[in-house]
C-alpha positions in Angstrom: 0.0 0.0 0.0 0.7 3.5 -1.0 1.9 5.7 2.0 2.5 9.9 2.7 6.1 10.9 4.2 5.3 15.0 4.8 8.8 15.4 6.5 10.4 14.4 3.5 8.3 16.9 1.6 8.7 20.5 2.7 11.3 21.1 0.4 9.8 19.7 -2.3 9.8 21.3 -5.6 6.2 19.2 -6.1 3.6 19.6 -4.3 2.6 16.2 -2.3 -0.9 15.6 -3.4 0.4 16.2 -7.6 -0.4 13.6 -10.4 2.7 12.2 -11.0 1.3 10.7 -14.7 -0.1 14.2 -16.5 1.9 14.0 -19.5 0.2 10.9 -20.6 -3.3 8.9 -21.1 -4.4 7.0 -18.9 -6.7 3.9 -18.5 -10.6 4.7 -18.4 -11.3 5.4 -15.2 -7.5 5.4 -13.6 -6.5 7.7 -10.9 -2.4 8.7 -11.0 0.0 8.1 -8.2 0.5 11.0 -5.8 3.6 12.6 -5.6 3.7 11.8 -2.2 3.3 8.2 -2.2 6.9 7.3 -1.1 7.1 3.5 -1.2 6.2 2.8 -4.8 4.5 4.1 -7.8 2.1 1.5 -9.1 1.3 1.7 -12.5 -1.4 -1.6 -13.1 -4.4 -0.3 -13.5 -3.0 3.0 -14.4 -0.9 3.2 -17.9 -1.6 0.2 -19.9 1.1 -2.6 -19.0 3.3 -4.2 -22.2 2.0 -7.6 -21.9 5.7 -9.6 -21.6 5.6 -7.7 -17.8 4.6 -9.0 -14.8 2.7 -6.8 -12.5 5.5 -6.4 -10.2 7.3 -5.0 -12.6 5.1 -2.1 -13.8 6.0 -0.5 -10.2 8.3 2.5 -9.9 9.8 1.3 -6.4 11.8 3.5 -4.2 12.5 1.2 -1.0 15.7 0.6 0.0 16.1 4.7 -0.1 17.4 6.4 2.7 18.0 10.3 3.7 17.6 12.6 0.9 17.6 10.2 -1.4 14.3 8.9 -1.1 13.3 12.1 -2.1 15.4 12.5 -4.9 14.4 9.6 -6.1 10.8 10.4 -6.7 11.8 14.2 -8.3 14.4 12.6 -11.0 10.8 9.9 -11.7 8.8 13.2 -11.8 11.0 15.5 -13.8 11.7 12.3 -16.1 7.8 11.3 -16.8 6.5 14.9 -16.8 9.5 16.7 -18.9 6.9 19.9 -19.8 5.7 20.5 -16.4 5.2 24.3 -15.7 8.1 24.1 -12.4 10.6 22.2 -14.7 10.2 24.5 -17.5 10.4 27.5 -15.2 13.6 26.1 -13.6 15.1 25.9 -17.6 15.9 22.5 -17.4 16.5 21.7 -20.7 13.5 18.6 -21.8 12.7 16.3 -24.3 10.0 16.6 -26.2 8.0 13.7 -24.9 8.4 11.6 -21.8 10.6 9.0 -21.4 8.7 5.5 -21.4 7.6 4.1 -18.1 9.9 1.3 -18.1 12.9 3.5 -18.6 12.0 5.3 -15.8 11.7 2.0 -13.7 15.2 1.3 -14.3 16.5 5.0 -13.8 15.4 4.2 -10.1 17.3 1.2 -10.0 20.3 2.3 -11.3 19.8 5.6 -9.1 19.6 2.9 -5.7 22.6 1.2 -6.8 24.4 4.9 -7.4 23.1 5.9 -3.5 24.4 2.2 -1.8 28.2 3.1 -3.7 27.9 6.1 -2.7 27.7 5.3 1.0 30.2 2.7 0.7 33.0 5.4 -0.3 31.6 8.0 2.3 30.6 10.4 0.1 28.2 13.3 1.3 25.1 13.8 1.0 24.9 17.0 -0.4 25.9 16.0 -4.1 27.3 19.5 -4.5 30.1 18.7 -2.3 31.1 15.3 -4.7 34.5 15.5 -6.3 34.0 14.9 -9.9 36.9 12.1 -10.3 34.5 9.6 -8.3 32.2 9.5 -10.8 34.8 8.6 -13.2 35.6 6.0 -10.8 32.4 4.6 -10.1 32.2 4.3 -14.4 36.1 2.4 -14.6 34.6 0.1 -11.7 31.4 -0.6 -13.9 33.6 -1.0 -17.0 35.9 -3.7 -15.3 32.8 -5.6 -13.9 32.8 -6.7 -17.6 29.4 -4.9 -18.1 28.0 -4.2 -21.0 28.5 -0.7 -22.8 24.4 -0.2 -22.6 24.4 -0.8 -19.2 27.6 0.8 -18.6 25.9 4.1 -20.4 22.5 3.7 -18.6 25.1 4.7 -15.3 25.9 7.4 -17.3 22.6 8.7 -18.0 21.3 8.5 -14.5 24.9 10.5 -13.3 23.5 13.0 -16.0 20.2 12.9 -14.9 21.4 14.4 -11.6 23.3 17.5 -13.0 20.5 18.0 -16.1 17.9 18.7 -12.9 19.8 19.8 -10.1 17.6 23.4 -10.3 14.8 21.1 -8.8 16.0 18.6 -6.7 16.1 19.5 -2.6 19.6 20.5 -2.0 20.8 20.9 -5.1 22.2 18.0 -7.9 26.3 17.9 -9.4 27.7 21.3 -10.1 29.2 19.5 -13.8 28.2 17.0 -16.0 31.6 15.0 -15.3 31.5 14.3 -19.6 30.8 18.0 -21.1 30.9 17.7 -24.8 30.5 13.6 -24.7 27.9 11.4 -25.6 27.8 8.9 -23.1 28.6 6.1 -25.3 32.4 8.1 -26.2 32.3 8.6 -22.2 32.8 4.5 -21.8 35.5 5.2 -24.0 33.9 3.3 -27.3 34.3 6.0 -29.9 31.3 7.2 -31.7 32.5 6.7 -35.2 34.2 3.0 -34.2 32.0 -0.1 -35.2 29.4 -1.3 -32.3 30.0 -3.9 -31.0 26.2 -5.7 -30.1 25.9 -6.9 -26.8 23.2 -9.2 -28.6 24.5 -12.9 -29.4 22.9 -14.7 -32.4 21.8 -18.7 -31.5 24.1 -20.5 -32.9 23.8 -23.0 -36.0 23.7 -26.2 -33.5 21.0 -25.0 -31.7 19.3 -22.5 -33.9 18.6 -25.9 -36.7 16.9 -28.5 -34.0 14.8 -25.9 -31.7 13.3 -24.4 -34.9 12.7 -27.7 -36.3 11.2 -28.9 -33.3 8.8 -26.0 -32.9 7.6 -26.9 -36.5 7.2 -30.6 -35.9 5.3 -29.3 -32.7 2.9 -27.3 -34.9 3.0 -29.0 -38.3 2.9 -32.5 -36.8 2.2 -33.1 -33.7 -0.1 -30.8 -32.6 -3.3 -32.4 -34.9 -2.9 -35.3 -31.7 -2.6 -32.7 -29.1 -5.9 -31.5 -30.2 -7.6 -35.0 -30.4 -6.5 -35.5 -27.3 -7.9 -32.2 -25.6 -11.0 -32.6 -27.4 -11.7 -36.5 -26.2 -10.5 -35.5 -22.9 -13.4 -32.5 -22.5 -15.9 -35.0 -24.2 -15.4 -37.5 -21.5 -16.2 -34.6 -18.8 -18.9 -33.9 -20.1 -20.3 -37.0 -20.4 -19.8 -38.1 -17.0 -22.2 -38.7 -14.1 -22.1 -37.1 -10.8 -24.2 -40.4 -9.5 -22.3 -43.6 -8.0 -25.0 -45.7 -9.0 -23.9 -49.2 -11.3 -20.2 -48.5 -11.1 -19.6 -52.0 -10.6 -21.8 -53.2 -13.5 -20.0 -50.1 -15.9 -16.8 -51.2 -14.8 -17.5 -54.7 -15.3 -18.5 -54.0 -18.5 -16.2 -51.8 -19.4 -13.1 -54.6 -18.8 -15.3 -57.2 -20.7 -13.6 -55.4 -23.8 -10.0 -56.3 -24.0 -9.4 -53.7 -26.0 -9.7 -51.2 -22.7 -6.7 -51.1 -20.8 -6.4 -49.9 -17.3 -4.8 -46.8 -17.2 -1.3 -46.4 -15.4 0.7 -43.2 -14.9 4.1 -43.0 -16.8 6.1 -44.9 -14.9 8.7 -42.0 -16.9 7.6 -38.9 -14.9 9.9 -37.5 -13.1 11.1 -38.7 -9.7 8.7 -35.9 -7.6 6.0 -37.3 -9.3 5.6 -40.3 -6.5 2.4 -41.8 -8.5 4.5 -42.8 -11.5 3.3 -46.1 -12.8 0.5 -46.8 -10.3 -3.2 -47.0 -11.7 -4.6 -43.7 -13.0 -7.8 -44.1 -10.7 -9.2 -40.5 -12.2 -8.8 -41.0 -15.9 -10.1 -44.9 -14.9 -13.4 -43.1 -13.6 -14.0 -41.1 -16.5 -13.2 -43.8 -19.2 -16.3 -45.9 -17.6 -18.3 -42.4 -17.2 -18.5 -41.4 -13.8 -16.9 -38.4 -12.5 -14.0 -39.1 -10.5 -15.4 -37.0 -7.6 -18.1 -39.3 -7.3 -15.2 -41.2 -5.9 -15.9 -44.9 -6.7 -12.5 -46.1 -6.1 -12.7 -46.0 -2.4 -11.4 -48.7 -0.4 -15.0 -49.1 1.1 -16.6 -49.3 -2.4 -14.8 -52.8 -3.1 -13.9 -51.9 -6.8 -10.4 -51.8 -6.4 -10.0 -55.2 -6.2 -11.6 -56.0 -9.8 -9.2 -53.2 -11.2 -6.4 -54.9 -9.6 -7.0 -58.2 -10.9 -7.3 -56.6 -14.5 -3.9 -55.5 -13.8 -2.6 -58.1 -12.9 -3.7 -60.3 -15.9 -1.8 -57.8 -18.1 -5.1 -55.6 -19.1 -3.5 -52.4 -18.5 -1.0 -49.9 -20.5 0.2 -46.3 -20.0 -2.6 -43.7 -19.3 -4.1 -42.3 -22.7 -6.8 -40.8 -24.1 -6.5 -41.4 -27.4 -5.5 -45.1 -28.7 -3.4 -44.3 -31.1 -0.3 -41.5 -31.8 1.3 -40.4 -35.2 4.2 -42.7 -36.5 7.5 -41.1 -36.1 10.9 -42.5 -36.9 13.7 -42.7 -33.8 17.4 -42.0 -34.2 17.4 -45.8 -32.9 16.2 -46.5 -36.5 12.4 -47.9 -34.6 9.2 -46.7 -35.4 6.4 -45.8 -33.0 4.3 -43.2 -31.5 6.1 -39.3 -30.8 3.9 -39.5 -27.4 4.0 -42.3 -24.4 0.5 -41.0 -23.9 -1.3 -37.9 -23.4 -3.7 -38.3 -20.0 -5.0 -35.1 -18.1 -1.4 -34.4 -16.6 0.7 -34.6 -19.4 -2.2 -33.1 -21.8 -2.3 -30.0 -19.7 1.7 -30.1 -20.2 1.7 -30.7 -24.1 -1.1 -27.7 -24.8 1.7 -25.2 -22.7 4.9 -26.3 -25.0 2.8 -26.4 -27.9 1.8 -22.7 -27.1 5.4 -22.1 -26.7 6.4 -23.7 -29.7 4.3 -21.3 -31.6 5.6 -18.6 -29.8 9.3 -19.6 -31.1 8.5 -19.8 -34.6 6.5 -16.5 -34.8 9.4 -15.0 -33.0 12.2 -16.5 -35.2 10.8 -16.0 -38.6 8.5 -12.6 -37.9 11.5 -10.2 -36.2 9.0 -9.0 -34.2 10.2 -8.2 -30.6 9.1 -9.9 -27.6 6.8 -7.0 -26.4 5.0 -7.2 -29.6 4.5 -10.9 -30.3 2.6 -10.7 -26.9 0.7 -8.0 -27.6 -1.0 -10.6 -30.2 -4.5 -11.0 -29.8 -7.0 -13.2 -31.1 -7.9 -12.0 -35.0 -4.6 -9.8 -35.5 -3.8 -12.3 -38.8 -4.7 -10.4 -42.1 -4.1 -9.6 -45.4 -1.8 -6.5 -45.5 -1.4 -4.7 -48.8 -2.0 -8.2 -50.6 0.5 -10.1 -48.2 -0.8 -12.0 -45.0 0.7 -9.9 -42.1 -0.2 -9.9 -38.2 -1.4 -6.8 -36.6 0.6 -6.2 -33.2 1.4 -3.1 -31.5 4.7 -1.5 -31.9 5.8 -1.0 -28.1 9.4 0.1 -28.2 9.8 4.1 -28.4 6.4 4.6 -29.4 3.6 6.3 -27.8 0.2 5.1 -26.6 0.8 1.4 -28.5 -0.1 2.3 -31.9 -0.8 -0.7 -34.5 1.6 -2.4 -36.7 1.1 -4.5 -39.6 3.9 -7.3 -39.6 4.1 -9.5 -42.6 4.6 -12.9 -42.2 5.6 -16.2 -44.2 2.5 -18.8 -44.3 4.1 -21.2 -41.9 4.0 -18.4 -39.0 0.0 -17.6 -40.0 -0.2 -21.1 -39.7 1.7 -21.1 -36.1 -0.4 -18.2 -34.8 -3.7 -20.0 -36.1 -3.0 -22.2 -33.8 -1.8 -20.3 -30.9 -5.4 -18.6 -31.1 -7.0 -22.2 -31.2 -5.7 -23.6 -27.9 -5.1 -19.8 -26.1 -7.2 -20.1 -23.1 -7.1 -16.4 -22.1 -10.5 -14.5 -23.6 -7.7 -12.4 -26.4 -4.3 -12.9 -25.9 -2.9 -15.8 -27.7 0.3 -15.9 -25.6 0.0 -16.5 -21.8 1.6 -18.0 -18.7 3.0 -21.5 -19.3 2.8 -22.4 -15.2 -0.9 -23.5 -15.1 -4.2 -22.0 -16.3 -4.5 -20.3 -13.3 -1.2 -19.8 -12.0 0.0 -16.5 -13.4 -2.1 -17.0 -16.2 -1.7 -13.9 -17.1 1.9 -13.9 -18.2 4.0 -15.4 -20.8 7.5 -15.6 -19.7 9.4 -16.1 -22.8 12.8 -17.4 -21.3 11.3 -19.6 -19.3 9.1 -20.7 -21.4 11.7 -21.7 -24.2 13.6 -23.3 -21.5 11.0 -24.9 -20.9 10.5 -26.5 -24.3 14.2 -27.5 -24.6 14.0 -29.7 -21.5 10.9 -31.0 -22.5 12.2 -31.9 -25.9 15.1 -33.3 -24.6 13.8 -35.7 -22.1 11.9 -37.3 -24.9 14.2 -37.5 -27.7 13.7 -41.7 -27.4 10.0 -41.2 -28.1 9.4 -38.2 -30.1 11.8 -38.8 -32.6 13.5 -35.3 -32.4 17.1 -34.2 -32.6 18.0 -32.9 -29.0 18.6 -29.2 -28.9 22.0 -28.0 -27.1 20.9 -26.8 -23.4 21.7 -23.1 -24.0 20.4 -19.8 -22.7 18.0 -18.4 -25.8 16.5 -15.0 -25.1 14.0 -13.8 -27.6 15.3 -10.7 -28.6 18.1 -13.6 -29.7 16.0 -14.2 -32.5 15.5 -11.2 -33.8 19.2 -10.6 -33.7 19.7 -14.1 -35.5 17.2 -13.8 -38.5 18.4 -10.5 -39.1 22.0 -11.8 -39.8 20.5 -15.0 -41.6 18.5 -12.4 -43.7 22.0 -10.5 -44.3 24.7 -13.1 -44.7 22.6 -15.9 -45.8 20.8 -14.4 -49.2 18.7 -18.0 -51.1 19.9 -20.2 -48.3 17.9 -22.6 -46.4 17.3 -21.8 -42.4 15.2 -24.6 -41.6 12.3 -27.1 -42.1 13.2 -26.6 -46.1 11.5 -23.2 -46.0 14.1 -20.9 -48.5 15.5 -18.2 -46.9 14.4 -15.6 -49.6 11.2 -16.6 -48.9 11.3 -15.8 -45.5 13.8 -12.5 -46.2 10.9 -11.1 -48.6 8.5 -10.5 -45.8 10.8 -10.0 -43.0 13.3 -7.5 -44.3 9.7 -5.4 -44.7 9.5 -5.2 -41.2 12.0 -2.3 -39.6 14.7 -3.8 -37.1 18.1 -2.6 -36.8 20.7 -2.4 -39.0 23.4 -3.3 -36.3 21.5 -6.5 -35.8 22.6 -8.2 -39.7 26.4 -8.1 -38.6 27.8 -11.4 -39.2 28.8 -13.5 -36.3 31.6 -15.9 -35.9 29.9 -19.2 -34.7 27.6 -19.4 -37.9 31.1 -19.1 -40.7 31.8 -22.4 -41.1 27.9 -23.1 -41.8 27.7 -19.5 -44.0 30.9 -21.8 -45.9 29.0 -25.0 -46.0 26.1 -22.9 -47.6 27.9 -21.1 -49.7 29.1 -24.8 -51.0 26.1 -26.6 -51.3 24.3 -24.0 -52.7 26.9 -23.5 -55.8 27.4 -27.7 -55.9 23.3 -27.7 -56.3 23.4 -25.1 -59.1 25.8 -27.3 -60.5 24.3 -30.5 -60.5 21.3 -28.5 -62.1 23.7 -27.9 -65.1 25.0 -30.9 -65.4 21.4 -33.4 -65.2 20.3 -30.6 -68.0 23.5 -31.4 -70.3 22.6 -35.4 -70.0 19.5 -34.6 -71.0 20.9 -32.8 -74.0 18.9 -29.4 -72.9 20.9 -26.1 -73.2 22.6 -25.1 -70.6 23.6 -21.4 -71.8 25.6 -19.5 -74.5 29.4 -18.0 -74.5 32.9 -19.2 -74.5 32.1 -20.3 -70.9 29.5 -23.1 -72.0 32.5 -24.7 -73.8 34.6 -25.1 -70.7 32.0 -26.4 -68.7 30.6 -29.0 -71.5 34.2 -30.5 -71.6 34.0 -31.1 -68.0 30.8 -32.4 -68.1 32.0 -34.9 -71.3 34.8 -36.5 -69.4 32.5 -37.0 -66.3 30.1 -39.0 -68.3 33.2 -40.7 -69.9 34.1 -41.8 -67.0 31.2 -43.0 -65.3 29.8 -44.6 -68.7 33.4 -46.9 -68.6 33.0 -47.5 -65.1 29.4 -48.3 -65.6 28.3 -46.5 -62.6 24.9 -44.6 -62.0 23.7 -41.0 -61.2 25.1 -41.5 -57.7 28.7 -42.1 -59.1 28.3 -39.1 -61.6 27.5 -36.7 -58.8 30.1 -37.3 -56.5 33.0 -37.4 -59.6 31.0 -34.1 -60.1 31.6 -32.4 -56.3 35.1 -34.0 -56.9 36.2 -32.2 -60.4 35.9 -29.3 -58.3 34.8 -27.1 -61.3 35.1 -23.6 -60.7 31.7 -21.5 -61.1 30.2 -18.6 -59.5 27.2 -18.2 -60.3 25.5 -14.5 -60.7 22.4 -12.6 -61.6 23.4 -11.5 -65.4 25.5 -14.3 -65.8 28.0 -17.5 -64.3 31.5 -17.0 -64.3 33.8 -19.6 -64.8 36.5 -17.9 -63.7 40.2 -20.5 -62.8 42.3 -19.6 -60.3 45.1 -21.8 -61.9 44.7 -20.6 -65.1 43.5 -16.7 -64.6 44.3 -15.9 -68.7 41.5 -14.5 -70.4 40.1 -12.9 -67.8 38.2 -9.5 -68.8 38.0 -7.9 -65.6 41.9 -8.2 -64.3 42.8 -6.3 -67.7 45.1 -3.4 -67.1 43.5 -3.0 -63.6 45.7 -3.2 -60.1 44.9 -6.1 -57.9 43.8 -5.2 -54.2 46.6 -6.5 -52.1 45.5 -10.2 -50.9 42.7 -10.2 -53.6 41.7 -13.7 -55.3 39.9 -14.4 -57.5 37.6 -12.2 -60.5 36.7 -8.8 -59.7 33.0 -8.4 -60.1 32.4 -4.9 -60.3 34.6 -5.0 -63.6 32.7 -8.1 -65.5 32.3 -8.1 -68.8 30.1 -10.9 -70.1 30.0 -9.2 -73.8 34.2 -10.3 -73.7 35.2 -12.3 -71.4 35.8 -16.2 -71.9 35.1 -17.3 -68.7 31.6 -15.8 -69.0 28.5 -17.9 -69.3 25.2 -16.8 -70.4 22.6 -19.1 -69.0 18.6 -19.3 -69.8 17.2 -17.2 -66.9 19.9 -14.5 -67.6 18.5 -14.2 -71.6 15.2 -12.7 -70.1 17.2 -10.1 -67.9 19.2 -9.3 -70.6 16.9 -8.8 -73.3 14.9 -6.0 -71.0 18.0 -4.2 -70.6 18.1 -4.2 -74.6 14.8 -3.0 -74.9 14.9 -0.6 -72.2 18.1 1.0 -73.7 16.3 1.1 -76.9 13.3 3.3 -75.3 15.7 5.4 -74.1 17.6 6.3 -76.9 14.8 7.2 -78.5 14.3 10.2 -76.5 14.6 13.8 -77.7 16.8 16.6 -77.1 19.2 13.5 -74.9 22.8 15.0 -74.7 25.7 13.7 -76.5 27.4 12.1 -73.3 24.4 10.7 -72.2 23.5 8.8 -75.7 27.0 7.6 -76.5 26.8 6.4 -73.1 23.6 4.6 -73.6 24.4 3.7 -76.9 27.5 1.5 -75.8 25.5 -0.1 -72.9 23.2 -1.1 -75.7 25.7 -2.9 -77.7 27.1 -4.5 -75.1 23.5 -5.7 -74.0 23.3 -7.0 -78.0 26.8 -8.4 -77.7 25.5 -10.8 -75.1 22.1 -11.5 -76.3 24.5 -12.7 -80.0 26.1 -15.4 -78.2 22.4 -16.6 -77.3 21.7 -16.4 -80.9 18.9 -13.7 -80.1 
């Protein structure tokens, strides 16, 4: 509960009964904190909450406080969430435009407690007036060789800042000097401005990224059609069940007359807390012969244990289930059987929260939408967006009020967030709290919950047929981070599931992220390599199954080199008397130079460089190998190969050039210019015989 400390207020540049939330709307019907509620701020109820916090977290907090800086505390929140108020423009403070956002102001009081305890550590007054400036550089060097993170180092900085910027109205006074005039805080952790930045954000790595997406899409695409089955038998069999006591003996006899129904046992699997592993599920028993299990037939004074015993012990019994039957799935034993032991009440209730989670990974992986806004999903938000499906979220970061945002998306994630709407329990959020249905129902935490799903998957790699994922942290704003480098480095590659990364790229790269995120990262080169190879060794094999079947593979002196190669191949193979198999891997081993490109391939030998267009008369860059695109000329140059999909590219240019010229009044430069481009274009499309 709010509470009032007047003796901390009389010299107060706010008034103790002041709004402390005018600069901003809020909730119908909302009252603002006080100024002069000195324990905590509580904002639920009052500003609408992003949905990936919990309530505890939408609290501006100032215990652990003491002295003046309690009140400080509360004047650097006000002067932060109310930057146009009539006292702090008076006092010339210089202000932002607009507020900062609530949650920055939350962790401006954090970072202000932690700045009050190190004060009092080193003995430093009170009165910040009276603070020699070199401590603050300390207290930055000591952050700095805590290994800390330049973001949080300069969050420090800020709140330092933040001291001097409104010093006019805090009580006693704030620093006499911001300790880095002329800086930007980022130069003041000593990370020059112009210098590349370095993200504190890692990408998933390969070994990981591969399996957990995988696994979310076998969730979704495969096993999730059983997960519903399973919810839907389950609901049907409450429903159907009677309250009343009367004939349990003659429906259970009955119901063991048919061999085919097997008393129900918990997974003798569960984990070790779980002391009723593989003891009869008396419950799900109840309910399979239609009376409710609080009618409680299964007491001892009932006499029906004993016939369900003897079942059991004649063999008529198997794992609990409430379905008879589970998708095939193959094992990395090389077996074949069901990807589930069994779903009963339990482990239903447990299958619906990682298949909500699984969703929640794809969406996040192949959308870039932040965490924020894949929880601020609700029920309905998937539509058609300028002729593309896109989800309608609201942008939270840096933007005021939660405005909406359309997000295009592949079909695989409409398909993921289809279903996250079909099993969401909560009346329009499709994301919620993986703990229970009651439980902090309310929240989704994403870290836990893909932690969750890793274990999960992992403990049932012998059934499920999955690969095991690598137990490593995975944040979410990890993905966004990943996909934009993927996007970047990985142009026509395959990320998963055999989804093509252009596929994805053409509906993520619409959505805005940031540009520092597509830097390449170290633990993905020697995939990028592998990609690179198999990409170029599939275009090819292409080449070479058209020249077998005597189709045309392109035009140019290049086509001659690469039809020789292909001719000895099938030599080879035809007196060896081998198969496609044997002229594919003689293929990956003539190791036949080829790069392919979007107006032509270049054939272009490292060992034998002569003939080369583009390293005429030209000076090589020191440690260059190689051709030097930017200087290709595929009207000259031997190595150059016109292929079939390049004809059509080329024959636009043509015409286009064409068009052009035939413009009036066109300057004498600018035709000869267009003019040679236009013979060169006609020089190519020769060679094709066009």
């Amino acid at each position: 509960m709010n509470s009032t400390a007047p003796d901390l207020l009389a010299e107060a540049a706010f008034l103790a009964d002041e709004p402390v939330l005018t600069s901003r709307s809020l909730l119908p019907g909302a009252v603002s904190p006080l100024f002069a509620q000195c324990d905590q701020w509580d904002l639920n109820g009052v500003l609408k909450r992003p949905a990936n916090l919990h309530p505890a977290e939408w609290k501006l907090k100032f215990d652990g406080f003491t002295g003046p800086w309690h009140l400080r505390a509360r004047e650097l929140a006000m002067i932060s969430l109310n930057p146009r108020h009539p006292k702090v423009m008076a006092a010339g403070i210089p202000t932002p435009r607009r507020p900062v956002d609530p949650r920055t102001a939350i962790k401006r009081v954090g970072t202000l407690r932690a700045l009050a305890a190190w004060a009092a550590e080193r003995g430093l007054p009170e009165d910040l007036r009276a603070w020699p400036e070199h401590q603050l550089h300390v207290r930055i060097a000591g952050l700095k060789e805590e290994g800390l993170a330049v973001n949080t180092v300069t969050s420090h900085i800020t709140v330092i800042r933040e001291l001097h910027r409104c010093g006019p109205l805090l009580t006693g006074g704030g620093l006499l000097r911001d300790p880095w005039a002329g800086m930007s805080s980022r130069a003041a952790t000593g990370v020059s401005a112009s210098g590349p930045r370095t993200l504190s954000t890692p990408v998933i790595p390969p070994e990981v990224w591969f399996p957990l997406i995988r696994a979310a899409w076998t969730y979704i695409d495969t096993f999730a059609p059983d997960i519903l089955r399973a919810q839907e038998r389950w609901q049907q069999l409450q429903a159907e069940a009677t309250r009343s006591s009367v004939g349990a003996e003659a429906r259970l006899r009955a119901w063991l007359a048919d061999p085919s129904n097997l008393v129900p046992l918990h997974d003798e699997h569960h984990p070790p807390r779980i002391t009723d592993a593989g003891m009869i599920h008396w419950g799900l028993l109840s309910f399979q012969i239609g009376i409710d299990k609080r009618a409680q037939i299964f007491t001892q004074a009932r006499g029906l244990r004993g016939i369900v015993l003897e079942a059991v012990e004649r063999g008529q019994c198997a794992t609990a289930s409430v379905l008879p039957e589970y998708l095939q799935v193959r094992r990395a034993d090389g077996t074949t059987g069901g990807w589930s032991r069994g779903l009963a009440p339990r482990s239903l209730t447990r299958e619906i929260q990682i298949l909500r989670v699984a969703c929640y990974v794809f969406v996040t992986a192949l959308s870039m939408m932040r965490d924020s806004e894949v929880q601020e999903v609700v029920k309905g938000s998937v539509v058609e967006h300028f002729g593309a499906p896109a989800v309608v979220s609201a942008e939270v970061k840096g933007e005021e009020d939660f405005p909406r945002k359309h997000w295009w998306i592949i079909e695989p994630v409409a398909r993921a967030l289809a279903l996250a709407e079909e099993i969401a329990s909560h009346p329009e959020r499709l994301f919620t709290g993986i703990a229970g249905e009651i439980r902090n129902a309310e929240r989704f935490t994403a870290v836990g919950g893909i932690k969750a799903f890793i274990e999960h998957v992992n403990t049932r790699t012998d059934v499920n047929g999955l690969e095991p994922i690598p137990n490593e942290r995975v944040a979410p704003h990890m993905f966004r981070r990943t996909m934009s480098m993927l996007t970047d480095q990985f142009p026509g590659s395959e990320i998963a599931l055999g989804i093509q990364l252009k596929h994805v790229a053409s509906r993520a790269l619409a959505n805005r992220t940031t540009q520092g995120y597509a830097a390449p990262a170290t633990s993905w080169a020697k995939h990028l390599d592998a990609a690179i190879e198999a990409a170029r060794f599939r275009g090819l094999r292409d080449l070479f199954d058209a020249h077998k079947a005597n189709e045309p593979i392109g035009f140019g002196p290049g086509v001659d080199q690469l039809t020789r190669a292909f001719d000895t191949i099938r030599d080879t193979v035809a007196a060896q008397g081998g198969d496609a198999t044997v002229e594919h891997a003689l293929l990956k081993q003539a190791r036949i130079s080829i790069r392919f490109g979007t107006l032509n391939n270049c054939l272009f030998d490292a060992a034998n460089p002569a003939g080369a267009v583009c390293l005429e008369n030209t000076v090589i860059p020191p440690g260059h190998t190689g051709p030097l695109p930017d200087r290709c000329r595929p009207d000259r140059c031997g190595n150059s190969m016109i292929g079939p999909q390049h004809v059509e590219i080329w024959d636009s240019e043509e015409r286009s050039l064409t068009k052009l010229l035939e413009t009036r009044r066109l300057a004498p430069g600018h035709r000869a210019a267009l003019e040679q481009q236009r013979d060169e274009a006609q020089a190519v499309l020769r060679k094709a015989a066009r």
